[in-house]
N, C-alpha and C positions, 0 to 999 in steps of 0.2 A: 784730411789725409789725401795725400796724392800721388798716383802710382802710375807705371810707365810700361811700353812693350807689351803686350798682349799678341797671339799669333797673328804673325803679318802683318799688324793694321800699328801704325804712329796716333797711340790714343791716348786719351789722360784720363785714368779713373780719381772720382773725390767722392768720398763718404761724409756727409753730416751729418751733427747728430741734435738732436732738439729736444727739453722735454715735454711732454703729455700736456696739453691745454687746461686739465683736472686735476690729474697726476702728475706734477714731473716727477715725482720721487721713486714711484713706482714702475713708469714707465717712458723708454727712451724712445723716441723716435726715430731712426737709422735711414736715412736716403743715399743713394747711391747711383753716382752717374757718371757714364762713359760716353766721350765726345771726342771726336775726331776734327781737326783745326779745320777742316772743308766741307765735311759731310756731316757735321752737327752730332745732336746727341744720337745715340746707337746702340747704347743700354739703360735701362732703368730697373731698379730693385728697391723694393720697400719695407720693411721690416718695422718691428717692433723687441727690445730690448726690456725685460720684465723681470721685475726684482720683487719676488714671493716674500720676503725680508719683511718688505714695507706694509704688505698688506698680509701678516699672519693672525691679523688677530679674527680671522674667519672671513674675510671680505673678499677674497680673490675671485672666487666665484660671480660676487656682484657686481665688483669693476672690472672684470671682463665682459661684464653683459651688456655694459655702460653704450659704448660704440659702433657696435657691427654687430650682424646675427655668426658670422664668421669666427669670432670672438668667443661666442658666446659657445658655439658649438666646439672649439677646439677646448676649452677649457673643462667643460662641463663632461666630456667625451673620457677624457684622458686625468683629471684631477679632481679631489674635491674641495672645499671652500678653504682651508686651507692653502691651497697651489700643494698637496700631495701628491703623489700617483694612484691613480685607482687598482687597489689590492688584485683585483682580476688580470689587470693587463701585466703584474710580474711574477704572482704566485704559480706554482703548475697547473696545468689545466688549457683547455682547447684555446680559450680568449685569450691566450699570450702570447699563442703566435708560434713563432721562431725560438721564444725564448730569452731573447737576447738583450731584452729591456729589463731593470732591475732596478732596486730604489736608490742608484744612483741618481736615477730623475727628481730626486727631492732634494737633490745639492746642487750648489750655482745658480747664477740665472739663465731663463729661457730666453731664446733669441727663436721670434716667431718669422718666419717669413712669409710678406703678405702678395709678391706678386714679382715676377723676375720679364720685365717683356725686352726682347731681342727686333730690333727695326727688320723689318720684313727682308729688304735684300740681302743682310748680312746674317739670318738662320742659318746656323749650320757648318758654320768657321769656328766655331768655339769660343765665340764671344761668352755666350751665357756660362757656359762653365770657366770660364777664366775670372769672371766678375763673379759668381758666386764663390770662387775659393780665394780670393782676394779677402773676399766679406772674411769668410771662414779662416782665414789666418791671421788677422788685424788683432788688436788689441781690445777687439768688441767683443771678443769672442774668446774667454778663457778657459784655461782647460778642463775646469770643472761646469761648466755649463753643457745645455744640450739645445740646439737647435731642431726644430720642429716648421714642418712643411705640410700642407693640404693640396696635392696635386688637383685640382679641380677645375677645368673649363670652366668659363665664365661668356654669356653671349652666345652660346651655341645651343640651340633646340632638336639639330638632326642629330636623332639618338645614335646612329652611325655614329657619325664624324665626331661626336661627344665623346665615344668610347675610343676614337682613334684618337684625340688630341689625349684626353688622358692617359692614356696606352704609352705617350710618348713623353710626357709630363713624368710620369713615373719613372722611365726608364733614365730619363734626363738624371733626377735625382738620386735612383741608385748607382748611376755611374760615377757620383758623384759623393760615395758612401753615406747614402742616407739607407736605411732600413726601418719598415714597418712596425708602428708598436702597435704589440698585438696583432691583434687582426683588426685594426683601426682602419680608417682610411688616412692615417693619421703617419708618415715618417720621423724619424728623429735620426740628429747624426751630433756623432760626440768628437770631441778634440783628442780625445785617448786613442792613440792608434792600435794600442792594447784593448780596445773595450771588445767585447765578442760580438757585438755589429759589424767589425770591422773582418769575421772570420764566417759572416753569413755570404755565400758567392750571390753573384747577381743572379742565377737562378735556382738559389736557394729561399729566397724570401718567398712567403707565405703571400696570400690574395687576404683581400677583406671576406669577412662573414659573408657578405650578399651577394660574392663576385659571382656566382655561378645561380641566382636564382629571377628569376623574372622580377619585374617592379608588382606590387600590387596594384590591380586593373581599379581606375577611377570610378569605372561604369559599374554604379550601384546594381543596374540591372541584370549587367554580366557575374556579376561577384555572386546576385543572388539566385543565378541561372545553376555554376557551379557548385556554389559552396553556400546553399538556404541556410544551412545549420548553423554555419558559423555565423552569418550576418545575423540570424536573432539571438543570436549569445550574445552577440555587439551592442546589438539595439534594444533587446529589452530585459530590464536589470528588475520589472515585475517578478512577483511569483507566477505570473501565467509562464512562464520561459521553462518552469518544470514541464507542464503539462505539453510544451512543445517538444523539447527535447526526450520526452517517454515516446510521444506520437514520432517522432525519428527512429528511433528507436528498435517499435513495434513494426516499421515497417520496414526498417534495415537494420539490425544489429549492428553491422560493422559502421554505419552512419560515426557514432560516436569517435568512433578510431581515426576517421579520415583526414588527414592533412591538406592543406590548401597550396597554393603554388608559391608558400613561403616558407612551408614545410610546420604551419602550425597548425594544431590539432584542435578539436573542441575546446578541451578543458587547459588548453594553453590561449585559446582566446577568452576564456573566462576568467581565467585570474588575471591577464593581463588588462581586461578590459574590468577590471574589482568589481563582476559578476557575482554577488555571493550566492545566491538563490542559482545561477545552473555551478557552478563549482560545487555545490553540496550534494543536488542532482546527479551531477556523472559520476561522482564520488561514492555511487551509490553500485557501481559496476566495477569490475578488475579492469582498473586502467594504469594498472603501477609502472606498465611496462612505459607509458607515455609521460609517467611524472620522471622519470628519470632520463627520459631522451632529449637528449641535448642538439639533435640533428636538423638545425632551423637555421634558417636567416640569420638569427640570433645569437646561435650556439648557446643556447643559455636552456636552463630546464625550467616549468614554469613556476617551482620555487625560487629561482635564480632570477626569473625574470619579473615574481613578487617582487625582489628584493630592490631590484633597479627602479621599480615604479616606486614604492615605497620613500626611497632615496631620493630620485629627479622630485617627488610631490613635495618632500622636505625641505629641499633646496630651495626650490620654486617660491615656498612659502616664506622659507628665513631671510628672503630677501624682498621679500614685497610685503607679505602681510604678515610676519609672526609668528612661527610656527606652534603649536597647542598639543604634539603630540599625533600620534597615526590616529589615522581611523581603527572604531571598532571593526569596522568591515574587513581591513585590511588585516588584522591581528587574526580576526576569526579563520579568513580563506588562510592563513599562515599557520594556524595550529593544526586545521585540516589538514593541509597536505604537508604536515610533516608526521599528523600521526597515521595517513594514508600510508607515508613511506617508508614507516617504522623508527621513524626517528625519537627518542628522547623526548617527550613532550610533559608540559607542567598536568599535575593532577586533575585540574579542568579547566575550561575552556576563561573562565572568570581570572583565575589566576594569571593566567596567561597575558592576558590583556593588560593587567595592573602590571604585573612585571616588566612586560615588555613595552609599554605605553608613550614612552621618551627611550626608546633605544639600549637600554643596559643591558648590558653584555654578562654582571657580574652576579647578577641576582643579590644584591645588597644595597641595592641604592634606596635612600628614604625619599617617599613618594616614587618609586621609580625613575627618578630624576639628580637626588645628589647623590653622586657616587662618595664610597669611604673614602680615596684619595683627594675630591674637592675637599670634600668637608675638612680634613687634614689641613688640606694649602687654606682655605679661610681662619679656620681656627688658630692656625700660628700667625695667619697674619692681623688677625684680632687682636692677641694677647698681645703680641708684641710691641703695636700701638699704645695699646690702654696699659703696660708698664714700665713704656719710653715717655707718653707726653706727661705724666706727671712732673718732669723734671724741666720741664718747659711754665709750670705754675709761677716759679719767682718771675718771673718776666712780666706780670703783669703788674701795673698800678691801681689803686681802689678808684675806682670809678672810672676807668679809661681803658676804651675798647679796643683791641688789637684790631690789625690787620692780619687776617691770617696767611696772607704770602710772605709775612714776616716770620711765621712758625718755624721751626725746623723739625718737621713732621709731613707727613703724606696726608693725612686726613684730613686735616686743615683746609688741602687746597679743594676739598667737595663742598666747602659750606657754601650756599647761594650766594652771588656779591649784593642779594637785598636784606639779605640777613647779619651785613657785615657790621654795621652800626650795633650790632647786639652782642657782639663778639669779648663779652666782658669774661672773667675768669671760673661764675660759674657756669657760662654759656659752655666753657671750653671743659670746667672739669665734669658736665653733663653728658657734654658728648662723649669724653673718656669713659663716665660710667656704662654707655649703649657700645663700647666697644667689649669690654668687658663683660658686658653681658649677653652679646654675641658669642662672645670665646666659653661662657660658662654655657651657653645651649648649646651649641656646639659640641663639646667636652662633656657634658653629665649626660645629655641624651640623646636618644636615636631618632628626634623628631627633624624632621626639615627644617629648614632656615625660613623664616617667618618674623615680620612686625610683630604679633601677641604672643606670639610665645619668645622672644626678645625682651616685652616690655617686662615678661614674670619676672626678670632676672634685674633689673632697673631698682636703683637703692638713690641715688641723688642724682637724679636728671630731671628732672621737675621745673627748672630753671631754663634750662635747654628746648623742653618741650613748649613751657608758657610762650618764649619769644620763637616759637618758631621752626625749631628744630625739626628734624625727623630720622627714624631710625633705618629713612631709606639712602641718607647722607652719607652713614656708618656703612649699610650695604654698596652703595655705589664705590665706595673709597677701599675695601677691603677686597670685591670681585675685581675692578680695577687692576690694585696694586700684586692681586695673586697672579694675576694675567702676565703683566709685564716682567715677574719674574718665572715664569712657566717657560716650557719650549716656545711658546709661542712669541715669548718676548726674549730676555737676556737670558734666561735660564739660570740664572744665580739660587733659585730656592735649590737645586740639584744639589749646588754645594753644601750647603749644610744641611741638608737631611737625606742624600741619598742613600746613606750606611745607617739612618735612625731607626733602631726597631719598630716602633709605633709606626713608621713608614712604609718601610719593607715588611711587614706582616700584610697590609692594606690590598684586596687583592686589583689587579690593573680594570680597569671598565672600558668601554666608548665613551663613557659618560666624564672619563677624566679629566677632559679639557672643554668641555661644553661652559664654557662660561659665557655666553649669549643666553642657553637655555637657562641659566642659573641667575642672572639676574630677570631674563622674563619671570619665571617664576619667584620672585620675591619680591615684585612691584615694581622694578625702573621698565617705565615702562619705553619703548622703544621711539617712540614718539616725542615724548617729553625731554629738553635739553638736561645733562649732567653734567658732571665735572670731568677732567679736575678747571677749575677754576682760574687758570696762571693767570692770566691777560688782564685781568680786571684791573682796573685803572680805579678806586676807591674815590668816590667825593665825599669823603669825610668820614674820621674814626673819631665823633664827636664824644665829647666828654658826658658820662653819666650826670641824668638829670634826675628829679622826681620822680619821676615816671617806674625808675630801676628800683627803688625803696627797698625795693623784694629783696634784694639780694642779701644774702646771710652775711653774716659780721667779720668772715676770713676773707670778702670775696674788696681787691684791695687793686 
């Protein structure tokens, strides 16, 4: 794309666009450059073009972590693994800011901008903002997307001049209708000139959280001149940390109260720092007025700010090593301080922990993990398999093993390609049987999804098992195929059941679309290659030998 006239200057703007080195499908690469036919180039702009689409099946989080800490931060800040928006930054409440952001941000794609530099003589003529709303009016940019900006120095250590260049960063982009989400340090600007960003004035936008409080002091020594009490809530997660915190105490009452120059308080550095031993401690004095102050760095209360540690620790984990569920420690400081606050709490502290153990919101989930609406979406897609491939049986010959990318069925395409050579008809009406007997555990009880209690339900799969099989083939092939018809993928199961009673009784969870968690838990294990299978290139669907004898006298 090539574009002309800018104020004063005889220039040529050109945008390319390239994909992702890993990603292209997810992610575009957008360059952008203005050159003047004597004095060279004279603007550059670097972006990235991000399609939530491609990576909804939980991964967005992890392939933005992929390449830059920058990435990593804006993603993590502002969305969760999904590519969502994070519920705080548009519900009501102090972390939203202005307001003006809503779950509009989970429609269209994002266009990140990674860095806009203006040739030093020519600051200040309106080069930068002619080339940013070039970008912004192109066809890169359509009108259900939202552009997103980090105003942030880069190379600059005099904290002065850091605060002046971003001082000036910032204004650059609201001049330029970007607005703050939240209290992020985080801009967005939308193509709707209808959107209510577009009715925030320039000095109507909100600061970030920290804008007005000091950094915290490096100097251990200084931190612990000020603020003793809080550096051993940090550092020692011992039982001796009671016996400290009593000896503060006894010799200042108000010790416990005292906020540090981030505005957090004891027992907001103890749950943040998953303190259980002093969070029990202070717990022990009238601090209610400190579980409910939200007046920190943070804006968050230290239930709120449970809840964020909680979150980034599960992130952290789903993407590098598997997540297992919270800590006990974490559930315990979580039932404290909400029956500190008077809040609704389970009858004891045990309960507590199992319910809430894998995140469920609904109090229904078996194991605290499969919510009633998973179970739903698996079970119809169990049955539905195991009463469609039956009619796939004439297809086979006595003694001659299919290919099963030849099948026309879903399940098919999970069988190992070393197992293909076995692929005979009771191989296949085996498998049929462990679907079906997925859909009957499923359907008769309230037990979790499981290999043994699978196999109870197993009438002729014997044949399937001897060569090979496993009933983690049947789970891989049914989480799978619920996934890609979920929001996450096409959404087609919506179409026919979202009016079904058995549906609409089921009550919503977190745990709805947890389909990572739901195959961790029933054995695929994340490490281990699965299906589906397409690509397999077969070296041979040989003919039954001796060897198959076994097989019963229909199997043809």
């Amino acid at each position: 794309m090539a574009s002309t006239n800018p104020p004063d200057l005889n220039v040529l703007l050109n945008i390319e666009v390239e994909g992702h080195w890993e990603h292209p499908n997810i992610i575009k690469i957008i360059s952008v450059q203005v050159k003047h036919p004597e004095l060279g180039d004279l603007v550059s702009l670097n972006a990235w073009r991000i399609s939530r689409a491609h990576c909804a099946s939980g991964r967005f989080l992890e392939i933005m972590d992929e390449d830059m800490q920058e990435m990593h931060d804006f993603s993590a800040t502002l969305f969760d693994k999904f590519g969502h928006v994070r519920p705080h930054l548009v519900d009501p409440g102090h972390r939203s800011g202005t307001g003006c952001w809503g779950h509009e941000l989970n429609s269209g794609e994002l266009l990140y901008i990674l860095d806009i530099n203006v040739k030093e003589p020519y600051r200040g003529k309106g080069l930068g903002s002619w080339t940013l709303l070039k970008l912004l009016g192109s066809e890169h940019v359509e009108i259900e997307d939202t552009v997103i900006c980090w105003p942030t120095p880069v190379d600059i250590r005099e904290k002065d001049v850091w605060n002046s260049v971003r001082s000036r960063q910032i204004a650059f982009f609201r001049k330029n209708n970007f607005r703050r989400i939240g209290r992020t340090t985080f801009f967005g600007y939308s193509p709707k000139i209808n959107h209510p960003s577009r009715s925030i004035p320039l000095d109507g936008d909100v600061g970030a959280l920290d804008d007005n409080r000091s950094a915290i002091s490096t100097n251990f020594e200084e931190r612990q001149l000020h603020f003793p009490l809080h550096c051993a809530i940090a550092d020692d997660k011992a039982t001796t940390v009671a016996a400290t915190i009593q000896s503060f105490y006894d010799r200042d009452p108000t010790s416990i109260h005292k906020a540090d120059e981030m505005g957090f308080t004891p027992i907001f550095v103890a749950v943040s720092s998953g303190n259980l031993v002093a969070t029990r401690k202070l717990l022990e004095w009238d601090i209610r007025g400190q579980l409910e102050n939200a007046e920190n760095a943070e804006g968050v209360t230290p239930l709120e700010r449970l809840a964020d540690t909680m979150r980034s620790t599960r992130e952290f984990s789903e993407i590098f090593l598997g997540w297992d569920g919270y800590s006990d420690d974490e559930l315990t400081i979580q039932y404290l301080l909400k029956q500190a606050m008077g809040q609704a709490v389970d009858p004891n502290l045990t309960t507590h922990i199992t319910k809430n153990k894998y995140g469920c919101t609904c109090g229904r989930c078996a194991g605290g993990w499969l919510s009633p609406r998973m179970r739903f979406r698996l079970e119809t897609d169990a049955v539905f398999w195991a009463d469609s491939m039956p009619m796939n049986f004439s297809s086979f010959s006595r003694g001659q093993a299919l290919n099963p990318s030849d099948m026309m069925d879903s399940p098919s395409d999970f069988i190992p390609p070393s197992l293909h050579s076995s692929f005979y008809l009771s191989f296949y009406k085996g498998y049929c049987d462990v679907l079906r007997a997925i859909y009957l555990l499923l359907s008769t009880t309230d037990e979790v999804l499981s290999a043994p209690g699978v196999l109870r339900f197993t009438q002729n799969a014997d044949f399937f098992f001897q060569k090979g099989g496993r009933v983690e083939f049947a789970f891989d092939s049914i989480t799978h195929c619920a996934q890609e018809q979920s929001p996450l993928g096409d959404d087609t199961f919506a179409e026919t059941f979202d009016d079904y009673p058995d549906w609409v009784s089921r009550p919503t969870c977190a745990n709805d679309l947890e389909f990572q968690l739901v195959r961790q838990k029933i054995g695929l294990d994340r490490n281990q290659q699965w299906g589906p299978y397409y690509n397999f290139e077969g070296g041979g669907m040989d003919v039954d030998d001796e060897s198959d004898d076994d097989e019963s006298d229909d199997d043809y």
